[in-house]
N, C-alpha and C positions, 0 to 999 in steps of 0.2 A: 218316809212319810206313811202316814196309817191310810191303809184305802176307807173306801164307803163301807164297807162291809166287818170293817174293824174298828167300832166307834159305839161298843159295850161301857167302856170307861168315859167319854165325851156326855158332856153335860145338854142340857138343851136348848136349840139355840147355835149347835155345832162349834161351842166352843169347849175343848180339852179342859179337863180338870188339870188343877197345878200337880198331882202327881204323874200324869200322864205327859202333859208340856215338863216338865224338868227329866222326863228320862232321857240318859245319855243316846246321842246317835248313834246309830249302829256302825260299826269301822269297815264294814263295804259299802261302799255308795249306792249300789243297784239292789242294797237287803231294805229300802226305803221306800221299795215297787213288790217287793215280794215278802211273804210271809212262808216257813218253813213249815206249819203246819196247816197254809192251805191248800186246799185240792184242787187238782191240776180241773182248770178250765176256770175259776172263780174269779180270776183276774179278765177274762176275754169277759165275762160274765159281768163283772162290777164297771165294765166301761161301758156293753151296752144296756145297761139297767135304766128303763124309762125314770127311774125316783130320783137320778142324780142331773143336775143340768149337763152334764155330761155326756152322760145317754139319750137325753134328749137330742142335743146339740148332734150328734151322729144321727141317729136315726133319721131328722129333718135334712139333715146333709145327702144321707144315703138317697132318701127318694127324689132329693134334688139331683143328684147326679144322678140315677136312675132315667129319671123325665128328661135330663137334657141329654144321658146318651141314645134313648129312643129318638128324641128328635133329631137330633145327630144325624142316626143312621137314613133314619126319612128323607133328611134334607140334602143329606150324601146320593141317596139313591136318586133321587130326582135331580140330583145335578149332576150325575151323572149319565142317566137318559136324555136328558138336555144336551149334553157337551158331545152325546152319541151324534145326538137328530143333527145338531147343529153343524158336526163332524161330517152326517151323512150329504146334507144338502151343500156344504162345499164342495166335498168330491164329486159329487154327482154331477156341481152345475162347471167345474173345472175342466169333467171328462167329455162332460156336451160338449164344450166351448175348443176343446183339444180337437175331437173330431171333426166337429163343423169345419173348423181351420185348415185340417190334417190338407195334404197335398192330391189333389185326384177327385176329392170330393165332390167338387162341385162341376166337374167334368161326371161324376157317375150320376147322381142326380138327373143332369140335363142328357145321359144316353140314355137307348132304345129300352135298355135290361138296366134299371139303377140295383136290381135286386141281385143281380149274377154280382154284381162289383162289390153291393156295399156289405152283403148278407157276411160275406168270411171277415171282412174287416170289420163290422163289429162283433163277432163271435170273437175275434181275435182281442179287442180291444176289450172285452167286459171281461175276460182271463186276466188280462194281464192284469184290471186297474183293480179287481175286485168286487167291480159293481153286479146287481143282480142282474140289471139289463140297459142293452145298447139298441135303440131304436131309431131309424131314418123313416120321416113321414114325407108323403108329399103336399103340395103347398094346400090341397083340397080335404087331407086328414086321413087319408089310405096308407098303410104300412108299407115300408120296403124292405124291414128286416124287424127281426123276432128271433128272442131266443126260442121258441115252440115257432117252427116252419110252417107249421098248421093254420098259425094267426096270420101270415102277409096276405097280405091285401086286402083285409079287413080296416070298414071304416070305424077312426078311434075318438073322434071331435071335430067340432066345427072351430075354425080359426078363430082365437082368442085373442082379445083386439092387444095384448100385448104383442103376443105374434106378426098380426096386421101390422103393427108398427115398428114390426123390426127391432124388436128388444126380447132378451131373456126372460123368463121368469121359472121361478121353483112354486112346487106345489103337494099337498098331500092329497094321492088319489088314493084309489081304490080297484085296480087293475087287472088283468088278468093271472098277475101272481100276488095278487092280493096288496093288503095296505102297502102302499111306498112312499117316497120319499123324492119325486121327479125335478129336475130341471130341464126346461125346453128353451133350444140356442136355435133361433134360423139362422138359412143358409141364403148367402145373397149369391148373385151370379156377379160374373168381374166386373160389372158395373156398378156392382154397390148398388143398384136401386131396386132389384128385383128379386122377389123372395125366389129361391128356386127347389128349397125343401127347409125341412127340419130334422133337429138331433134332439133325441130325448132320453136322457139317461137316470135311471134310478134304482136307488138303493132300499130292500124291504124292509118294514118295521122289524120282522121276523132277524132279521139279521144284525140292526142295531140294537136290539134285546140281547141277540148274542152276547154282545163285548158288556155291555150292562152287567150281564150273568158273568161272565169273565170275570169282572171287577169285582162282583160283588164280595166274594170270597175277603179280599186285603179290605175291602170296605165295612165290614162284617168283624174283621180283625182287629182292623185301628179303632173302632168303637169300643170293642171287648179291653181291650188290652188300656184302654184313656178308661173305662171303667173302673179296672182294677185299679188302676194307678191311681186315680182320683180316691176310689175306694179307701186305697191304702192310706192316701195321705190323710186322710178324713179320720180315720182312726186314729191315725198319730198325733192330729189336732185335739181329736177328742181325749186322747191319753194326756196329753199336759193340760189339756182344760180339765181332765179329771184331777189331776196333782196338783196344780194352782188353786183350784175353789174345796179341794179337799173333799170331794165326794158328796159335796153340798145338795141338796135340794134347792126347787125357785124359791120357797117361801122363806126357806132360811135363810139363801143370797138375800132376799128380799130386805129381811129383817137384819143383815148384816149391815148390808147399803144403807139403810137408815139411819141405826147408830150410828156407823162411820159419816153420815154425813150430818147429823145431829152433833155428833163429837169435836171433827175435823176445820168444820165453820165454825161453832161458838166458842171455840177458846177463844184467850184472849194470847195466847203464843203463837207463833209463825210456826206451821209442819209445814214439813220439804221432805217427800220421797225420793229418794238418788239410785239409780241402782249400779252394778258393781263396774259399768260403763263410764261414769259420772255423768250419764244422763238425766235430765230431772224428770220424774213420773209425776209426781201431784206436788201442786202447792195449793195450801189455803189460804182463805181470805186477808187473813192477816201477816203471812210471809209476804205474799204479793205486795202489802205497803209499806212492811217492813224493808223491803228488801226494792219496791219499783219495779215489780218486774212487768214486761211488756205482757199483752194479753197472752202470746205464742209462746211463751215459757216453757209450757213442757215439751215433752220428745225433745228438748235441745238440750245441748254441752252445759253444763253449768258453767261453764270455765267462757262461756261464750255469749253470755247475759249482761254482760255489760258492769259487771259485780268489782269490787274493789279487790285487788290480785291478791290480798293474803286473805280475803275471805273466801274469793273462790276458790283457790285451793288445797284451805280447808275443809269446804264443802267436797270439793272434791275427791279429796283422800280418801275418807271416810274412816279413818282413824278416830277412836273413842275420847273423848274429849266431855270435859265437864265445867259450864260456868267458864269458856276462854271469850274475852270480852275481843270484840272487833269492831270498827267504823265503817258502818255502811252506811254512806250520802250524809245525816244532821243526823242518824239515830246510831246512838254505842249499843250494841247487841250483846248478850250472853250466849253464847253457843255451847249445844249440846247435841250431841252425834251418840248414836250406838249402831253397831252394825246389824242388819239383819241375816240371820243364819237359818233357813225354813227347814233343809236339806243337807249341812252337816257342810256346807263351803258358806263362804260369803258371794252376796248376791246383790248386795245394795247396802244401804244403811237408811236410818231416819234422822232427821236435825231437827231439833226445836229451835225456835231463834224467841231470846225476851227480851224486850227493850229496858234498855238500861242507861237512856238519854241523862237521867239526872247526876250518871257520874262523870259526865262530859269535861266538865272543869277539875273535879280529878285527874281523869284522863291525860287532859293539857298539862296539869303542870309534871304529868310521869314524862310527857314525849318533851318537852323540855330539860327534864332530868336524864333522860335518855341521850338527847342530843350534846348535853353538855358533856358527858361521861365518854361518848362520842371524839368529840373534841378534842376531851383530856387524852384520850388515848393515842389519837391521830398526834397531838402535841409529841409523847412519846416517843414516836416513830417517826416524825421528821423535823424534831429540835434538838438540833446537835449531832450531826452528819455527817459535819466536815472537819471539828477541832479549829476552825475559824471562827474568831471572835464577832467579827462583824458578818458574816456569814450565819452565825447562830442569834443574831440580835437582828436578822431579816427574814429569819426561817419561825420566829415569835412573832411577826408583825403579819406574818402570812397565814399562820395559823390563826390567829384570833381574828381575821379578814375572809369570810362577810359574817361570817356566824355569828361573833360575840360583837363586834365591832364596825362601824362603818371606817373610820381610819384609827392606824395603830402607827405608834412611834416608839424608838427606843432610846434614850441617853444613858450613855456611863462616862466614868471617871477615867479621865486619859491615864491613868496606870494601867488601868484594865487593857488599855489598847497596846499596851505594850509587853503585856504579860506578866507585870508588877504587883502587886497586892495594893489595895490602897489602905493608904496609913488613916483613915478617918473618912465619916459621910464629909461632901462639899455641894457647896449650889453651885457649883460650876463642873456644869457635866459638858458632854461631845456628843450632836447627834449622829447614830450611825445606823437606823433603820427607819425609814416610812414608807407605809402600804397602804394601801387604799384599792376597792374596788371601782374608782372612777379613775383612776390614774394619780398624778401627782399635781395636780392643779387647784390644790389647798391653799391657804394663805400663812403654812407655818412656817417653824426655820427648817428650812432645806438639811441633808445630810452633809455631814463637816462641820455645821457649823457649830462652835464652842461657845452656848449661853451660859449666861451667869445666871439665876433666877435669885426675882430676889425673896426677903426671907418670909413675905406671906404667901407666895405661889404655893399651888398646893404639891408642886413637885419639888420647890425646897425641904416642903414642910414634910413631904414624903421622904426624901432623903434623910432627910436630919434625925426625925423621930423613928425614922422603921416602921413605919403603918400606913396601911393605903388609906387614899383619898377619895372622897365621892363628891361631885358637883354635878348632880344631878339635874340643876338649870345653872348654864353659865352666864343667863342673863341678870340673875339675882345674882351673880357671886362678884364681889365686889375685890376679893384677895389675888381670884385670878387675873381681872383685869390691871391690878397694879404693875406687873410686869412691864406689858407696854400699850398701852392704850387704845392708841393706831390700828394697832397687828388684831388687838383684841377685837374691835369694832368690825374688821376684817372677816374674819373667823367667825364670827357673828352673821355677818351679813351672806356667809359664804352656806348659811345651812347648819354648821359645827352648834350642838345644844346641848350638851351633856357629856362627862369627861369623869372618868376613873383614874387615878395614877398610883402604880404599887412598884414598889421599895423591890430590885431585884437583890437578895439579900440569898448568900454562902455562905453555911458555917461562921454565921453571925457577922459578916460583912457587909454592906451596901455597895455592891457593885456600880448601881447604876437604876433607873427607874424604868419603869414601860408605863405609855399613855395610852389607855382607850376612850376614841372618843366616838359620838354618834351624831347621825345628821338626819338619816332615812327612819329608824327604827327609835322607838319607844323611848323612850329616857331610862338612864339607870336607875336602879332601886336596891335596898340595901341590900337584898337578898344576892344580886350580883357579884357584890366584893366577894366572898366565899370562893366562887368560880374564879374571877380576877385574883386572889391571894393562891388558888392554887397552882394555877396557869403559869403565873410570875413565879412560882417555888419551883416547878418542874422545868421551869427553860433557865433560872439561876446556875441550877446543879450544870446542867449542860456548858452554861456560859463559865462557871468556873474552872471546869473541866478544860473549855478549850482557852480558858487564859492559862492556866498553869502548862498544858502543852504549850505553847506560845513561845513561857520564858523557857520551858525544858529544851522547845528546838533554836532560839535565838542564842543560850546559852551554848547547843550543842555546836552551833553553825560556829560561833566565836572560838570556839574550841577547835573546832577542825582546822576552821580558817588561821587560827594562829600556830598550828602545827604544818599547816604547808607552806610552802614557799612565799615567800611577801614576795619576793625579787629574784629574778635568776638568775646564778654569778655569769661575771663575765668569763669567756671561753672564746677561743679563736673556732674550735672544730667543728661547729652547728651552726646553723642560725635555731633559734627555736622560739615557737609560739603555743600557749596553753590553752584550756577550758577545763573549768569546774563548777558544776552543775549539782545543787544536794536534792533530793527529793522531797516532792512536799510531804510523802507521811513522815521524815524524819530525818535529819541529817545519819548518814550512812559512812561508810569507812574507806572510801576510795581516794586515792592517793597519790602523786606523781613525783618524782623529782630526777633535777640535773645537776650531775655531780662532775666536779672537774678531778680528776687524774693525773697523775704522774706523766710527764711524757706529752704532753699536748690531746692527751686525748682526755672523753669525757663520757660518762656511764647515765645510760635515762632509765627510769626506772618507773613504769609501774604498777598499783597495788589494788588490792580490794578485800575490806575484812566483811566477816560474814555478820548480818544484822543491821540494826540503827540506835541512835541514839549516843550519849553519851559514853559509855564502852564501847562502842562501836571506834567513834572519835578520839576513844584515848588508845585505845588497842593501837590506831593508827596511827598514830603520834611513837609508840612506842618501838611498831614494828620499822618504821622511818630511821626513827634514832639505830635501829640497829642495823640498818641500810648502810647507812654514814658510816657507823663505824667502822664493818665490815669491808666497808669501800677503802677506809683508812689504809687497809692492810694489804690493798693492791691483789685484792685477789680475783681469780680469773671468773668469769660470768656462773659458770655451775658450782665452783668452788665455793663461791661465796652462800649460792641458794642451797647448796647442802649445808653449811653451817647454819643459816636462818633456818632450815628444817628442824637441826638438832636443836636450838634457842628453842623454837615454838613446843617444842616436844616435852623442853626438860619445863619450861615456864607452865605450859598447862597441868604437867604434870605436879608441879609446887604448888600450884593455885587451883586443883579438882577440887576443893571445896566450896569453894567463892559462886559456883554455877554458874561463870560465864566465862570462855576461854578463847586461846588466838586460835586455834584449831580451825582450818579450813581457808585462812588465808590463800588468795594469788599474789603470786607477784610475776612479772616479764623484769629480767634487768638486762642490759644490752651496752657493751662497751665497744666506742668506734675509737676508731687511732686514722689522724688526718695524717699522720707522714705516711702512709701504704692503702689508705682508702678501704680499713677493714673492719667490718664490727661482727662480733660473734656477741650469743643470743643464748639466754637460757630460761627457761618460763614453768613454771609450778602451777596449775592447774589455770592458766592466764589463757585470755584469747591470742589467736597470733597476729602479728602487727601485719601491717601493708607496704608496702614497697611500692611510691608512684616512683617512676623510670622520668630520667627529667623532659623523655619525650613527651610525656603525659599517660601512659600505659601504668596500667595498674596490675597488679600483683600483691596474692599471699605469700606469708614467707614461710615456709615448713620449720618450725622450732621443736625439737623434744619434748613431747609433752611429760613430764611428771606430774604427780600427785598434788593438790592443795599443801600448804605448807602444814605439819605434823601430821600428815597422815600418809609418807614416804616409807616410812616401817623399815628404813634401813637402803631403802634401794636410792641408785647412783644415780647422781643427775647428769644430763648430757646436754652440749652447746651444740650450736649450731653456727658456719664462719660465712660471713656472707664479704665480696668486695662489689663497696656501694659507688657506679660513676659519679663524681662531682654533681652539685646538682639535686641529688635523689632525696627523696622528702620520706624519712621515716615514720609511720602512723604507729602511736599506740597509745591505747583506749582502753575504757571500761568495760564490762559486760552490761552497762547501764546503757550504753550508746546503742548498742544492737539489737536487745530483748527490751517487749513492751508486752504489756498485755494485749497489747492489740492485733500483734504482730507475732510471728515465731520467727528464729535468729537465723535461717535463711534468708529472708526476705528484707532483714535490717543489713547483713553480709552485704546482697546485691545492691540495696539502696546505700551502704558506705561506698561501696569500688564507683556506683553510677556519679558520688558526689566530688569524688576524689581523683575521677579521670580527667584530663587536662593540662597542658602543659602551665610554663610562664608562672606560676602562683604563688607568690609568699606563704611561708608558715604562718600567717595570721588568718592572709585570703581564704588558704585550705582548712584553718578552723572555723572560720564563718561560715565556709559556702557547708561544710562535715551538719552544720548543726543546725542548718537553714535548713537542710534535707529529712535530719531523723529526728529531730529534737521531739518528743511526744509533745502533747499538751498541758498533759499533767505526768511528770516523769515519778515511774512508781521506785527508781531506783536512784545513787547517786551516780552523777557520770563523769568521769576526767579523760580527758583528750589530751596528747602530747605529741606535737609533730615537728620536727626534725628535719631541716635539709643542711645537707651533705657539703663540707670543704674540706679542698688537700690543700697541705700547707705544701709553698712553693721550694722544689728539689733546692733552690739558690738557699733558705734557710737552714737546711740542715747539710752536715759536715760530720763523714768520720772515717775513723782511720784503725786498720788493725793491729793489737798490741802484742809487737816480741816477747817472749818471756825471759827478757834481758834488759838489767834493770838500767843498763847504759842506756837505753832507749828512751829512758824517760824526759832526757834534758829534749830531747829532739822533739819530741812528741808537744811538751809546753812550748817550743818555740813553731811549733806548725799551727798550734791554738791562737796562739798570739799574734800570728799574720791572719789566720780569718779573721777572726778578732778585727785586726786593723780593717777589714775588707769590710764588713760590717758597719764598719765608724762607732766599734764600741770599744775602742782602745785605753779607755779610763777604767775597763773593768779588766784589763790583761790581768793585773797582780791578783784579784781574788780568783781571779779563775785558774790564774795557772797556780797556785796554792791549792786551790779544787783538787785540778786535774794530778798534778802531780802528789796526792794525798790516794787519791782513788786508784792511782793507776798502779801507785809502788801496791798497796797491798793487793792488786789483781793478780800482780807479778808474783809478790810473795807468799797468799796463801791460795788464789785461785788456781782455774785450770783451765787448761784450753777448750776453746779458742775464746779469744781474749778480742773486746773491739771498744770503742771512744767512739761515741756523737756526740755530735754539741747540737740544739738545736733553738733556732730563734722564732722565737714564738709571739710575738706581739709587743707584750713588755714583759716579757717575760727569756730568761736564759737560760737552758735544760743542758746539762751533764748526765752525761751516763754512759758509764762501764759496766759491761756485760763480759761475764769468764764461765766455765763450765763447771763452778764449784757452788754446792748448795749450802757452806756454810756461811754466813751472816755475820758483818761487827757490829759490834755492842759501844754506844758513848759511855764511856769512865771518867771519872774526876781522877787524874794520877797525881800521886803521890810527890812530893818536894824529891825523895830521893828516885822515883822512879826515872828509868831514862826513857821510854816507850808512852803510848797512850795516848799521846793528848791532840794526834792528827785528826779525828771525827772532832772531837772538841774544836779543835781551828775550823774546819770546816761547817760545823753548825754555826760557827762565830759570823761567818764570812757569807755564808748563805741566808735565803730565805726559808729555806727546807730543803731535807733531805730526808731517804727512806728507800725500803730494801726493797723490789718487785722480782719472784720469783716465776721461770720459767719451767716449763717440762724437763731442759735440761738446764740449769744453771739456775743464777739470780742475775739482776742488774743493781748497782747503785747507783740512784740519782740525787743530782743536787737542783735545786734551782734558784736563780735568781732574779730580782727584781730589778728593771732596767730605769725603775725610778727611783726609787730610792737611793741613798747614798751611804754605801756602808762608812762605816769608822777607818780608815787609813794610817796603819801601823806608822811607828816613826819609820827615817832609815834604817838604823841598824835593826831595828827588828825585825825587818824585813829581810834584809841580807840574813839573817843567823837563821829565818825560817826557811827561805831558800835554799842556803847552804848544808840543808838535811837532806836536800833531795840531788846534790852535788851529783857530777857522776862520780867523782872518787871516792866519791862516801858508800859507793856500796860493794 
């Protein structure tokens, strides 16, 4: 800033020429206080310069604080010769009243000599206390002691009627040590009634001047020193009052103040000074009505006047702005702000405010364009959320509630509700959304209900044609009332006065209609449809979005569902009971099944493919199918999951183009056998199953974990052999059961053991109580449960015997069959079975190898054979030949059975046969019987 003294270029009047105000600031801040070529002292010089109000303003300062520290020091000094005197006659009247008291006294008084006694004590006593002097009078006014020995017995006064009356009093005399400061205490005798001397102690003026003079010094100093300090600060005042009025003179302040107030009042704009606080410094005449402001307006917050919030903190920014319209109370304002920068920072700014009431109704219909854009976007953001159809047809009624609408309703065409397309518009819609800000206490049709409208309703007429409707009074509309008259009068009477209805219309379909109707607010007008057509287009798209999901997951659900189990075969070795659960975001790939086996035993299985939807569902169907088959081939638990590894490997690998593959499958498969109460266990990136004990005790079961199914890379799968007591309930499950978002899979872990501990419970009970426990709310994944308790079949059904490797053996062998057999009371099936046996047994003999063994075993209704040898070769069924003589023994034996099939061992194979104890095979004649028999002769071999 330019001082007093640099103001050659300054016009007159003290205001800067425009070449002088646009020179750049200088880039020191304190080169704004000084100038580089002026000479040292011109700046102490230009502050006390009497021409500026500046120097004035000091100078009138200086001698004020001048005159108040002279009086200062006066008023110090005499109050402190006061707080001396006042000092002195306390002690003075303290040390009289001490010694009058002291002990002896009033024994030396009343002896021959008071002067011998009392003379040392009080020489003694004005040492110690500091007083100038300690005197004992007697009651007639005669001395008995004196600091000068020379005065005793000199008379000093006539008794002073305070005396006479036995009371104290202080006083200023005039002495023989000059001015003092006395207080005089009689002395009574032990009867209290009779004067018997006086003590009079006093301290010289000469000596309370002392400590005066003492003082004076620090009294002298705090004056000087609040001088300077004052001094100093008075300068510094005077320095920013020199930098704020810019080195001004009065008459030029004078004549500034005038324009400025000349200026400031007669516009017809609102000025508002703000500074960089957002304090407000000035308003004028016309901000104040502009704006309402209280009288105390300024020195306060802007932010704190009571102002409408986006205006005050505008004002309060002080960011430059041009022409930005704001509602302040009935007046729309134009605002203008620029900062003010004196000093090369910002410091404040200034705001013009114009009224600009008569764009008012402009205004209105921007904030209603506002609000609807508003709307449309909030519409955006929460229609269509959940891929539910009637979910997304109440998430529209909720949106256009209270803002566009006092009640909203939704009807579509029952295809929609099922995920169907509809083949054409119909007047016979379903309602399945109404909302209201007052509740549901309208007089329309309820949700569910399926009207017919008929064909002048404007919601027919909306349907039919594809263009929304406006009924703007429904008291004049005579189309709507035809519907139903009653209801109509209803609705009527109910407040309901005005009704829009628009065509929810997809890629050129009529889904379905939405009603807006009004009771509180305004009546519609044409300019509404607009809004209402485009509200109905953006929740359409949504609404057909979650219809076409709908049929994608009912389809996919039918899909899944018809690849799992409808019914679970019948089987002696389990009892078993299910659950399957798909997820709402989409039906998923999880999977179970129970497979019956060779041998009375049975394999459960299992699965979960990775994803949703339709491939997900077929994947699963697939990977099943090749469960079955694999199961076909009797192979052992890990045997079987490395072959489905190689499947998934070489299949993803055939189909890398398609971009979606079985890759990452689980599966658990597990095969229990009830004659020895054993099930081994093999599991590919699967969770492990449970084991409740039929005590009720719960247990994990440690299974080998391998890899997801194709992503084994070669490496060997491993089982696990568990023997489960009768009784034991096998659990296995999803990874849908355990993990939730809500939850992490520890916490599902301990909530499955906490649901599953307990004795006594059916496989149905333990799936109920499984899912009453962890079932989510909304499951994000699909979930299959399969639980499994434990039977041995009873040692009385099975029967076997080891075979010689001599083929005489064999008649022996068919006749020990043939008495259990009898034992059984299945003696109608001796001949196929000992054809069976004797078909199985000769070729164990003749191509197998030890050791060699025969069960039979009764299973339900069902008959099991099987020879087990220590040879891993396998026969093959042949159609032989007319001249063959060999072959055609598996062929009798397929004839004769229900099935048969090779189950290979670590060491050896088994062949089983089995038969059905209901069915009735075909029964050879005689002789053909005998001539089959007689193959197995013993002499035939």
């Amino acid at each position: 800033m330019t001082s007093i003294f640099e103001r050659s270029t300054d016009r007159p009047g003290g205001r800067r020429s425009r070449t002088a105000a646009a020179a750049p600031p200088p880039e020191d801040p304190d080169r704004s206080h000084r100038s580089p070529t002026r000479p040292p002292g011109t700046r102490a010089r230009s502050v006390l310069s009497a021409r500026s109000v500046a120097g004035q303003v000091f100078l009138w300062q200086l001698v004020l604080v001048i005159l108040f520290a002279a009086a200062a020091g006066v008023a110090l000094v005499l109050q402190a010769r006061t707080s001396s005197t006042e000092e002195a006659r306390r002690v003075s009247l303290g040390v009289a009243q001490a010694f009058a008291r002291a002990p002896g006294t009033v024994e030396a008084m009343k002896s021959a000599d008071p002067t011998a006694v009392l003379q040392p004590r009080a020489e003694e006593t004005r040492e110690l206390t500091g007083v100038d002097f300690v005197v004992a009078i007697d009651p007639r006014g005669y001395r008995w002691t004196h600091p000068d020995p020379s005065l005793i017995g000199e008379h000093v006064f006539a008794l002073r009627k305070e005396a006479a009356a036995g009371r104290p009093f202080t006083q200023d005399i005039e002495g023989s040590l000059g001015l003092a400061v006395e207080s005089t205490v009689p002395v009574f005798d032990t009867g209290g009634r009779k004067i018997v001397g006086l003590v009079s102690v006093g301290v010289t003026v000469k000596n309370v001047n002392s400590v005066v003079q003492r003082q004076m010094p620090i009294l002298l100093g705090s004056v000087g020193g609040a001088l300077a300090l004052v001094t100093g600060g008075s300068a510094l005042v005077s320095r920013r009052l020199r930098r704020q009025t810019r080195g001004l003179g009065p008459a030029e302040m004078t004549r500034m103040y005038e324009h400025h107030d000349a200026v400031l009042h007669a516009v017809r704009e609102g000025v508002l000074i703000i500074d960089g606080d957002g304090r407000l410094l000035l308003a004028n005449d016309e901000a104040r009505r502009l704006l309402d402001l209280p009288a105390d307006a300024e020195q306060r917050q802007i932010t704190a006047l009571g102002l409408e919030a986006g205006t005050a903190a505008l004002l309060a920014s002080g960011r430059a702005v041009t022409d930005e319209v704001h509602l302040a109370g009935d007046h729309l304002l134009a605002v203008n702000i620029r900062p003010v920068d004196p000093d090369g920072g910002v410091r404040g700014h200034v705001a013009t405010l114009r009224d600009t009431t008569e764009l008012q109704a402009l205004a209105g219909r921007a904030a209603v364009a506002r609000e609807r854009l508003r709307m449309l976007y909030e519409a955006g953001v929460r229609i269509g959320t959940t891929l539910d159809v009637v979910r997304t047809t109440e998430e529209l009624a909720e949106v256009a509630v209270p803002g566009f609408a006092d009640v909203a309703t939704v009807d579509l065409q029952d295809p929609v509700l099922e995920g169907e397309e509809p083949v054409g518009p119909s007047p016979e819609l379903r309602r399945t959304a109404l909302h209201s800000a007052k509740g549901s206490s309208w007089p329309l049709f309820p949700v569910g209900d399926l009207i017919r409208f008929a064909p002048e309703n404007p919601v027919a007429v909306s349907a039919q044609q594809g263009r929304p409707v406006l009924d703007a009074d429904l008291t004049a509309s005579y189309d709507w009332r035809v519907q139903d008259p009653e209801r109509a009068r209803l609705i009527l009477d109910s407040g309901l006065h005005s009704l829009i209805t628009v065509p929810l219309q997809a890629r050129g379909v009529v889904l379905g209609v939405v009603n807006f109707w009004r009771a509180e607010q305004d009546s519609f007008e044409a300019e509404d449809l607009a809004f209402a057509e485009e509200l109905a287009a953006r929740a359409a798209v949504a609404l057909d979005n979650a219809r076409r999901y709908t049929r994608e997951h009912a389809l996919a659900v039918a899909l899944q569902r018809s690849l799992l189990p409808r019914s679970l075969p019948e089987q002696s070795a389990v009892e078993v009971a299910h659950r399957y659960l798909p997820a709402r975001a989409g039906v998923g790939g999880d999977w179970f099944d129970v497979i019956p086996l060779p041998g009375a035993r049975v394999a459960l299985v299992v699965g979960d493919v990775v994803g949703h939807g339709l491939h997900a569902a077929a994947t699963m169907g697939r990977l099943r199918t090749a469960v079955r088959t694999f199961s076909s081939l009797d192979l052992a638990a890990d045997e079987l999951l490395r072959r489905l590894d190689e499947l998934v490997t070489r299949v993803d690998g055939e189909e890398s183009g398609d971009g979606e593959g079985i890759t990452g499958a689980t599966c658990l498969y597990a095969i229990y056998d009830p004659v020895a109460g054993r099930c081994s266990l093999a599991r590919s990136g699967h969770p492990e199953p449970a084991l409740v004990h039929p005590d009720g005790t719960v247990e994990r079961m440690p299974v080998p974990v391998s890899p997801p199914l194709g992503l084994g890379g070669g490496q060997p799968f491993e089982k696990a052999e568990y023997t489960l007591p009768e009784g034991s309930r096998l659990v296995l499950y999803t990874d849908g059961l355990i993990e939730d978002r809500g939850r992490d899979i520890d916490t599902g872990l301990a909530l499955l053991h906490d649901a599953l501990a307990g004795p006594g419970r059916t496989p149905e009970e333990t799936c109920r109580a499984v899912f009453d426990a962890l079932l989510p709310v909304r499951p994000s994944d699909d979930i299959a449960l399969l639980v499994a308790r434990s039977r041995l079949l009873d040692p009385s059904q099975v029967a076997d015997w080891d075979i010689p490797a001599d083929p005489a053996a064999v008649a022996g062998i068919r006749a020990q069959v043939a008495r259990r057999l009898e034992e059984w009371g299945l003696g109608e099936f001796a001949f196929s079975t000992e054809l069976v046996i004797s078909e199985l047994v000769t070729n164990a003999i003749r191509y197998g190898g030890d050791p060699r063994r025969l069960r039979v075993l009764r299973d339900g209704d069902s008959l099991i054979c099987e020879v087990a040898d220590g040879s891993s070769t396998s026969p093959h069924l042949r159609r032989a030949a007319d001249t063959d003589e060999g072959g055609r023994g598996l062929f009798l034996v397929a004839q004769f059975t229900q099935g048969w099939g090779t189950r290979y061992l670590p060491r050896g194979k088994v062949i089983w046969t089995e038969q059905s104890l209901h069915g009735s095979l075909p029964e050879p004649d005689g002789d053909l019987a005998e001539t089959l028999l007689d193959q197995w002769d013993d002499t035939g071999w």
